[in-house]
C-alpha positions in Angstrom: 1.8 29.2 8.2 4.6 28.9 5.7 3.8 25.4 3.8 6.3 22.8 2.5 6.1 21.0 -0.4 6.2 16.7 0.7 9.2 15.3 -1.3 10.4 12.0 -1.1 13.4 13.7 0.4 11.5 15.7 3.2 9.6 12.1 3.7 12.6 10.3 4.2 13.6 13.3 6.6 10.6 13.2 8.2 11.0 9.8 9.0 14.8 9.9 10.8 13.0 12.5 13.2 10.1 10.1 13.9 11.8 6.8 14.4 14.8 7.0 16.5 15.6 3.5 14.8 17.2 3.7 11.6 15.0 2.4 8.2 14.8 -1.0 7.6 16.4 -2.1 4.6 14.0 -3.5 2.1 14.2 -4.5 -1.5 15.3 -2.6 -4.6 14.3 -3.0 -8.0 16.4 -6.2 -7.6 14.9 -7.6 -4.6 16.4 -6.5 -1.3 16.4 -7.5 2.8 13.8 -7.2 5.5 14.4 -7.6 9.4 15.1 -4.2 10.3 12.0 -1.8 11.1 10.9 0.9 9.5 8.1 1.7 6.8 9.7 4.2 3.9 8.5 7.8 4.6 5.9 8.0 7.5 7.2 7.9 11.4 5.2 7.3 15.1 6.1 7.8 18.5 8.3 5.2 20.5 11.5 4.7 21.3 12.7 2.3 18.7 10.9 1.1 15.9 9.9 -3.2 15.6 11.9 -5.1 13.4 10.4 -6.2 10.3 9.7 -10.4 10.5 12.4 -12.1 7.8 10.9 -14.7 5.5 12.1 -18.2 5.1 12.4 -19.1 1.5 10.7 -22.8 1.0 11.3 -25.7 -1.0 9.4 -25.2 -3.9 7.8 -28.6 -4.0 4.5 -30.4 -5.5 3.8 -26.8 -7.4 1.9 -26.7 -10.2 0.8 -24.4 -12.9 1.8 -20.8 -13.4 3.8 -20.9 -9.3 5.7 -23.9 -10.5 6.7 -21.9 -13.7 7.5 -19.2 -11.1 9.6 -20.9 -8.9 11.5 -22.8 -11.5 12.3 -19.4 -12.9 13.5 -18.2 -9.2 12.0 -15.0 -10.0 8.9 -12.6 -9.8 8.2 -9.3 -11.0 5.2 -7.6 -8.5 3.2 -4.4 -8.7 3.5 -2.3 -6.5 2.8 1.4 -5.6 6.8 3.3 -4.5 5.1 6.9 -3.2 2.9 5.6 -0.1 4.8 6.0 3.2 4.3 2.8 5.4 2.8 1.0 2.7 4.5 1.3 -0.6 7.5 3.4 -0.7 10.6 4.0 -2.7 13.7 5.6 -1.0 14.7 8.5 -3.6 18.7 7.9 -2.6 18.9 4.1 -1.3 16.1 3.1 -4.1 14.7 0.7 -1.9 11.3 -0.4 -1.2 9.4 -0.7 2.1 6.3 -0.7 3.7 3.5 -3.4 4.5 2.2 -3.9 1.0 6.0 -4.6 0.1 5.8 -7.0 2.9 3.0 -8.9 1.9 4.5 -9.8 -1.5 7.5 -10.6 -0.5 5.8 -13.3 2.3 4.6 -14.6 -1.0 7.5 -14.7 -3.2 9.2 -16.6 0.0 6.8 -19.1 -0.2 7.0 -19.6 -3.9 11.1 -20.6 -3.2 12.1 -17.1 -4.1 14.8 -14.9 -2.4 14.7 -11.6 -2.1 17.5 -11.3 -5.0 15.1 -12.4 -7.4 12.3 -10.2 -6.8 11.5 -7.0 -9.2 9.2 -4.4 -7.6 7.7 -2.3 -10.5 5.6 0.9 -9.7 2.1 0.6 -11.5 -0.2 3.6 -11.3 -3.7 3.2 -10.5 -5.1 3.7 -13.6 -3.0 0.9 -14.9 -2.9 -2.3 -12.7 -5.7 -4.1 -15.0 -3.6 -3.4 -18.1 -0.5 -4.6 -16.8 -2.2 -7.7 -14.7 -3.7 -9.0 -18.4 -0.7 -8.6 -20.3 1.3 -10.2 -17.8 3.6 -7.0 -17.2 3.4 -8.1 -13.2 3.2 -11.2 -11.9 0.7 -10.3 -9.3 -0.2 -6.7 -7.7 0.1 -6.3 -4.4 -0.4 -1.7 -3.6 -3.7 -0.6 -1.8 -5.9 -2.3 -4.1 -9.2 -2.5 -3.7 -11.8 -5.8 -4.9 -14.6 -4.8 -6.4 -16.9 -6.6 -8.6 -15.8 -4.3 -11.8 -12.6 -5.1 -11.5 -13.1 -8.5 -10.8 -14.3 -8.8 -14.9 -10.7 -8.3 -15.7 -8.5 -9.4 -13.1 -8.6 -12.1 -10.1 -8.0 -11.2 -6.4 -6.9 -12.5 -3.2 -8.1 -11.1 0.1 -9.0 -9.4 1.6 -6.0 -9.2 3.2 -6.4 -5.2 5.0 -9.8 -3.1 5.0 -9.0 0.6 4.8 -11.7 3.2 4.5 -11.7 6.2 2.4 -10.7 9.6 4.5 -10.1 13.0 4.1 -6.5 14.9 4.3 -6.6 18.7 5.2 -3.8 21.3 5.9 -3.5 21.5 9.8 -5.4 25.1 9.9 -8.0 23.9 7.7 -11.3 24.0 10.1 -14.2 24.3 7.2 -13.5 20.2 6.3 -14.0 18.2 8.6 -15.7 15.1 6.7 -17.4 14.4 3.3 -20.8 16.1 4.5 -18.3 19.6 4.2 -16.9 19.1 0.6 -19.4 21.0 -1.5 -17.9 23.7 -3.7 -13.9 22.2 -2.5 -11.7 20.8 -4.7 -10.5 17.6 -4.1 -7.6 15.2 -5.1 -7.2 12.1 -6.0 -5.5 9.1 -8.0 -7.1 8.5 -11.6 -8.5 4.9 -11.6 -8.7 4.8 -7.9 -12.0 3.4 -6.2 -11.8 7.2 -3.5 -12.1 9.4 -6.6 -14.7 7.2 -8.3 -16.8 7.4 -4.6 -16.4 11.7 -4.7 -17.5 12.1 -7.9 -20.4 9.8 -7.6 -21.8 10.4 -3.6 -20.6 14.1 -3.7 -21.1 15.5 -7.0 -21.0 19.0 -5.6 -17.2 18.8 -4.9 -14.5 19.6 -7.9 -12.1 16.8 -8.5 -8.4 17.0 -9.7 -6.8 13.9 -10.4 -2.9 13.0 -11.2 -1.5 9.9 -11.6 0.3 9.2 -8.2 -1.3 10.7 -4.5 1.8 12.3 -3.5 1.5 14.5 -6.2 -2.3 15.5 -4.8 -0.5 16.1 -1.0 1.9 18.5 -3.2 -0.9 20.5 -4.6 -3.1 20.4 -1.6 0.4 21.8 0.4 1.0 24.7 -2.4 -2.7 25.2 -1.8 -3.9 24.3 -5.0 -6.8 21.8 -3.6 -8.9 21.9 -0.6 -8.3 18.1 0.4 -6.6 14.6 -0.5 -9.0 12.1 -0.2 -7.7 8.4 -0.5 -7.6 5.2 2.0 -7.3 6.1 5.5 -4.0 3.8 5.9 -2.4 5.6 3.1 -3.5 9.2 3.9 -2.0 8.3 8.2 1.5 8.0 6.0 1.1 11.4 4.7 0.6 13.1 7.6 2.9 11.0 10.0 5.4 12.5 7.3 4.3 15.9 7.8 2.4 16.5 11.3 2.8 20.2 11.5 1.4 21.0 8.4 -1.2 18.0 7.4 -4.4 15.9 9.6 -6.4 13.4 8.9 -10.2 14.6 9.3 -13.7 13.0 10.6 -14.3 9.5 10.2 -14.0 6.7 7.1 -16.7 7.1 5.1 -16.5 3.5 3.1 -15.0 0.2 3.1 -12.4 -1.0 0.9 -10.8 -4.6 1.1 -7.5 -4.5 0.0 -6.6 -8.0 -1.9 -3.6 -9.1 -4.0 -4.4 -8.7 -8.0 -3.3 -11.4 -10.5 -4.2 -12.8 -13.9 -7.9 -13.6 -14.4 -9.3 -16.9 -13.7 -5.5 -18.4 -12.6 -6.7 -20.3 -9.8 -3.5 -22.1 -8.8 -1.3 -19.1 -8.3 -4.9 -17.6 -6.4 -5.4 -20.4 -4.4 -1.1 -20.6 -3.5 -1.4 -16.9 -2.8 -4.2 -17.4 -0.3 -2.9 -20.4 0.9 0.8 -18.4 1.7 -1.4 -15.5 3.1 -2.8 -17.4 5.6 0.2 -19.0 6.8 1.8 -15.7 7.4 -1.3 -14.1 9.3 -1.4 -17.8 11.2 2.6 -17.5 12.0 2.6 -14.1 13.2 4.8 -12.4 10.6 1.3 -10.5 9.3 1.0 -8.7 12.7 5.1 -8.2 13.4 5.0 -7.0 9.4 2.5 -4.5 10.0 3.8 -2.5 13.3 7.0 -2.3 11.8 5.3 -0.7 8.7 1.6 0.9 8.9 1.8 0.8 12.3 4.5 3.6 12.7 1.4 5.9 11.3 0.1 5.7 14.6 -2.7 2.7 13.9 -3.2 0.3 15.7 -3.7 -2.8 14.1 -6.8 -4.1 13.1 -8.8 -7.6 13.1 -7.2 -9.9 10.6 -10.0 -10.0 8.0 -11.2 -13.4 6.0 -10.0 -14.5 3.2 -13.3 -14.4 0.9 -11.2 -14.7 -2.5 -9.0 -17.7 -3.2 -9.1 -20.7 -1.0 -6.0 -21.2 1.7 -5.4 -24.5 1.9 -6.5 -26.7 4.6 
C-alpha cells in the first residue's frame, strides 16, 4: 500500500471529504468565532456536521483575585496544543484554532467577560506546560492534559473535565499489534513529557520508544514506516485516523485512565475555583455536550458520561 505522509494540509483535506459541512470558524492567535461545526482536521459520517454552541460573554462582576485582574485586562493568553484534529488544531492556511479543548477555554474566557477578540491561543508542547504555567507564559492550559499527582507539585488543575485512555495507532495492514500485550521488540512513538510515553516505558519496558516534541510528527514517522505504532490518548489518536482511514486504525482496547483537567498557576484558588465554577455551568447549560459533537465527536465517539469535577470547587 503506497503510504502518505499526514500534513496539516492533507488533514484539512481530509476533513472537506468527511464533513459535507464546511469548518467552523474558530479563533486565531487573536481570538476568533465559534457557531459553526467542525473540529480542525479529523471528519465522521453524517450528512452535516452540528454547530458549535456560541458563548455569551458575562458581566465581569464581584471577581476577585487573579480573574478580576483578567477581566479588567479583557484579555487571556491559553495553552493550548494546534496539531490534534478534533481537539486542538491549527488550520495551516486560515490559522485558526478549533476543536473541543479550544472549546473549553473559550467557555471560560466568556465567563471571565472576555470576547473572542481578546483571546491568544499559544501552542505549548508537552514537555513544557509546567514551565510555562509557573512563569506565567499562559494564563491557564487547557490541551489533553492529564492530573496526576506529580504534576500537581508544580501546577494546579481543574477537572476532570474528559477521561481519555491511552491507545494504540497502527498502519491499517498492520495485523501483529493489536494492543499493549503485542509491543515487545516494536518501536513506539510518543510526545516527550506526555503521561502515554512515561506508561510504555515503565509497564512495557520491552518496547523501543521514539519521542518528538509534537504527535503528529510520531503519525508522520509511523506513516514513512519509521515506527511500529503511535500510542497516545484514545480521543487524540480517533483524530488521526478519522484524518486518514485508509491508511491508519485504532487498535484493541484503552489500557489506562487519564482525566484531562485545565492547568493553571499553583495554589491560585480563585481563578481554580472560577474555572470550576464556569465548567460546571457549561456542562449544566448544555454547551459541553453541543461543544463536543461538533468537535471530538466527528471522530466517530460517542460521547461519554460527564465526569466530576474532583479539583477546584464549582460554586453552589
Amino acid at each position: 500500500m503506497k503510504r502518505t505522509r499526514i500534513t496539516p494540509l492533507l488533514a484539512v483535506l481530509a476533513a472537506l471529504l468527511l464533513i459535507v459541512a464546511a469548518c467552523g470558524k474558530s479563533d486565531d492567535e487573536g481570538g476568533g468565532s465559534g457557531g459553526g461545526g467542525g473540529g480542525g482536521g479529523g471528519g465522521g459520517g453524517g450528512e452535516e456536521a452540528p454547530e458549535l454552541p456560541t458563548y455569551d460573554v458575562k458581566a465581569a462582576d464581584g471577581l476577585t483575585g487573579s480573574p478580576k485582574e483578567l477581566a479588567d485586562a479583557g484579555k487571556v493568553t491559553i495553552g493550548v496544543k494546534a496539531d490534534q484534529p478534533n481537539l486542538g488544531y491549527k488550520d495551516p492556511e486560515t490559522n485558526e484554532y478549533s476543536g473541543f479543548d479550544i472549546e473549553i477555554a473559550k467557555m471560560i474566557a466568556a465567563d471571565l467577560g472576555i470576547d473572542e477578540g481578546g483571546i491568544t491561543f499559544k501552542e505549548i508542547p508537552s514537555k513544557n506546560r509546567e514551565t510555562a504555567l509557573m512563569n506565567g507564559e499562559v494564563d491557564y492550559y487547557v490541551g489533553t492534559y492529564t492530573i496526576n499527582d506529580e504534576r500537581k507539585e508544580q501546577v494546579s488543575f481543574v477537572g476532570p473535565y474528559f477521561v481519555a485512555g491511552q491507545d494504540l495507532l497502527v498502519l491499517s495492514d498492520n495485523e501483529d499489534i493489536k494492543g499493549p500485550d503485542d509491543l515487545s521488540g516494536k518501536n513506539i512513538c510518543s510526545a516527550t513529557g506526555s503521561t502515554p510515553i512515561e506508561n510504555i516505558k515503565t509497564e512495557y519496558p520491552d518496547a523501543k520508544t521514539t519521542e518528538f516534541d509534537v504527535y503528529s510528527k510520531c503519525v508522520d514517522a509511523l506513516i514513512d514506516g519509521e515506527v511500529d505504532a503511535v500510542t497516545t490518548d484514545d480521543a487524540i489518536l480517533a483524530g488521526y485516523a478519522a484524518d486518514e482511514p485508509d491508511e491508519l486504525k485504532v487498535v484493541g482496547e484503552t489500557f489506562s485512565e487519564e482525566p484531562y483537567g485545565i492547568g493553571l498557576a499553583k495554589d491560585d484558588t480563585d481563578l481554580q475555583n472560577f474555572i470550576a465554577t464556569a465548567l460546571k455551568n457549561h456542562q449544566d447549560n448544555g454547551d459541553y455536550e453541543k461543544a463536543y459533537a461538533a468537535t471530538l465527536g466527528l471522530s466517530g465517539t460517542e460521547m461519554p458520561e460527564i465526569p466530576e469535577i474532583t479539583d477546584g470547587e464549582p460554586a453552589a
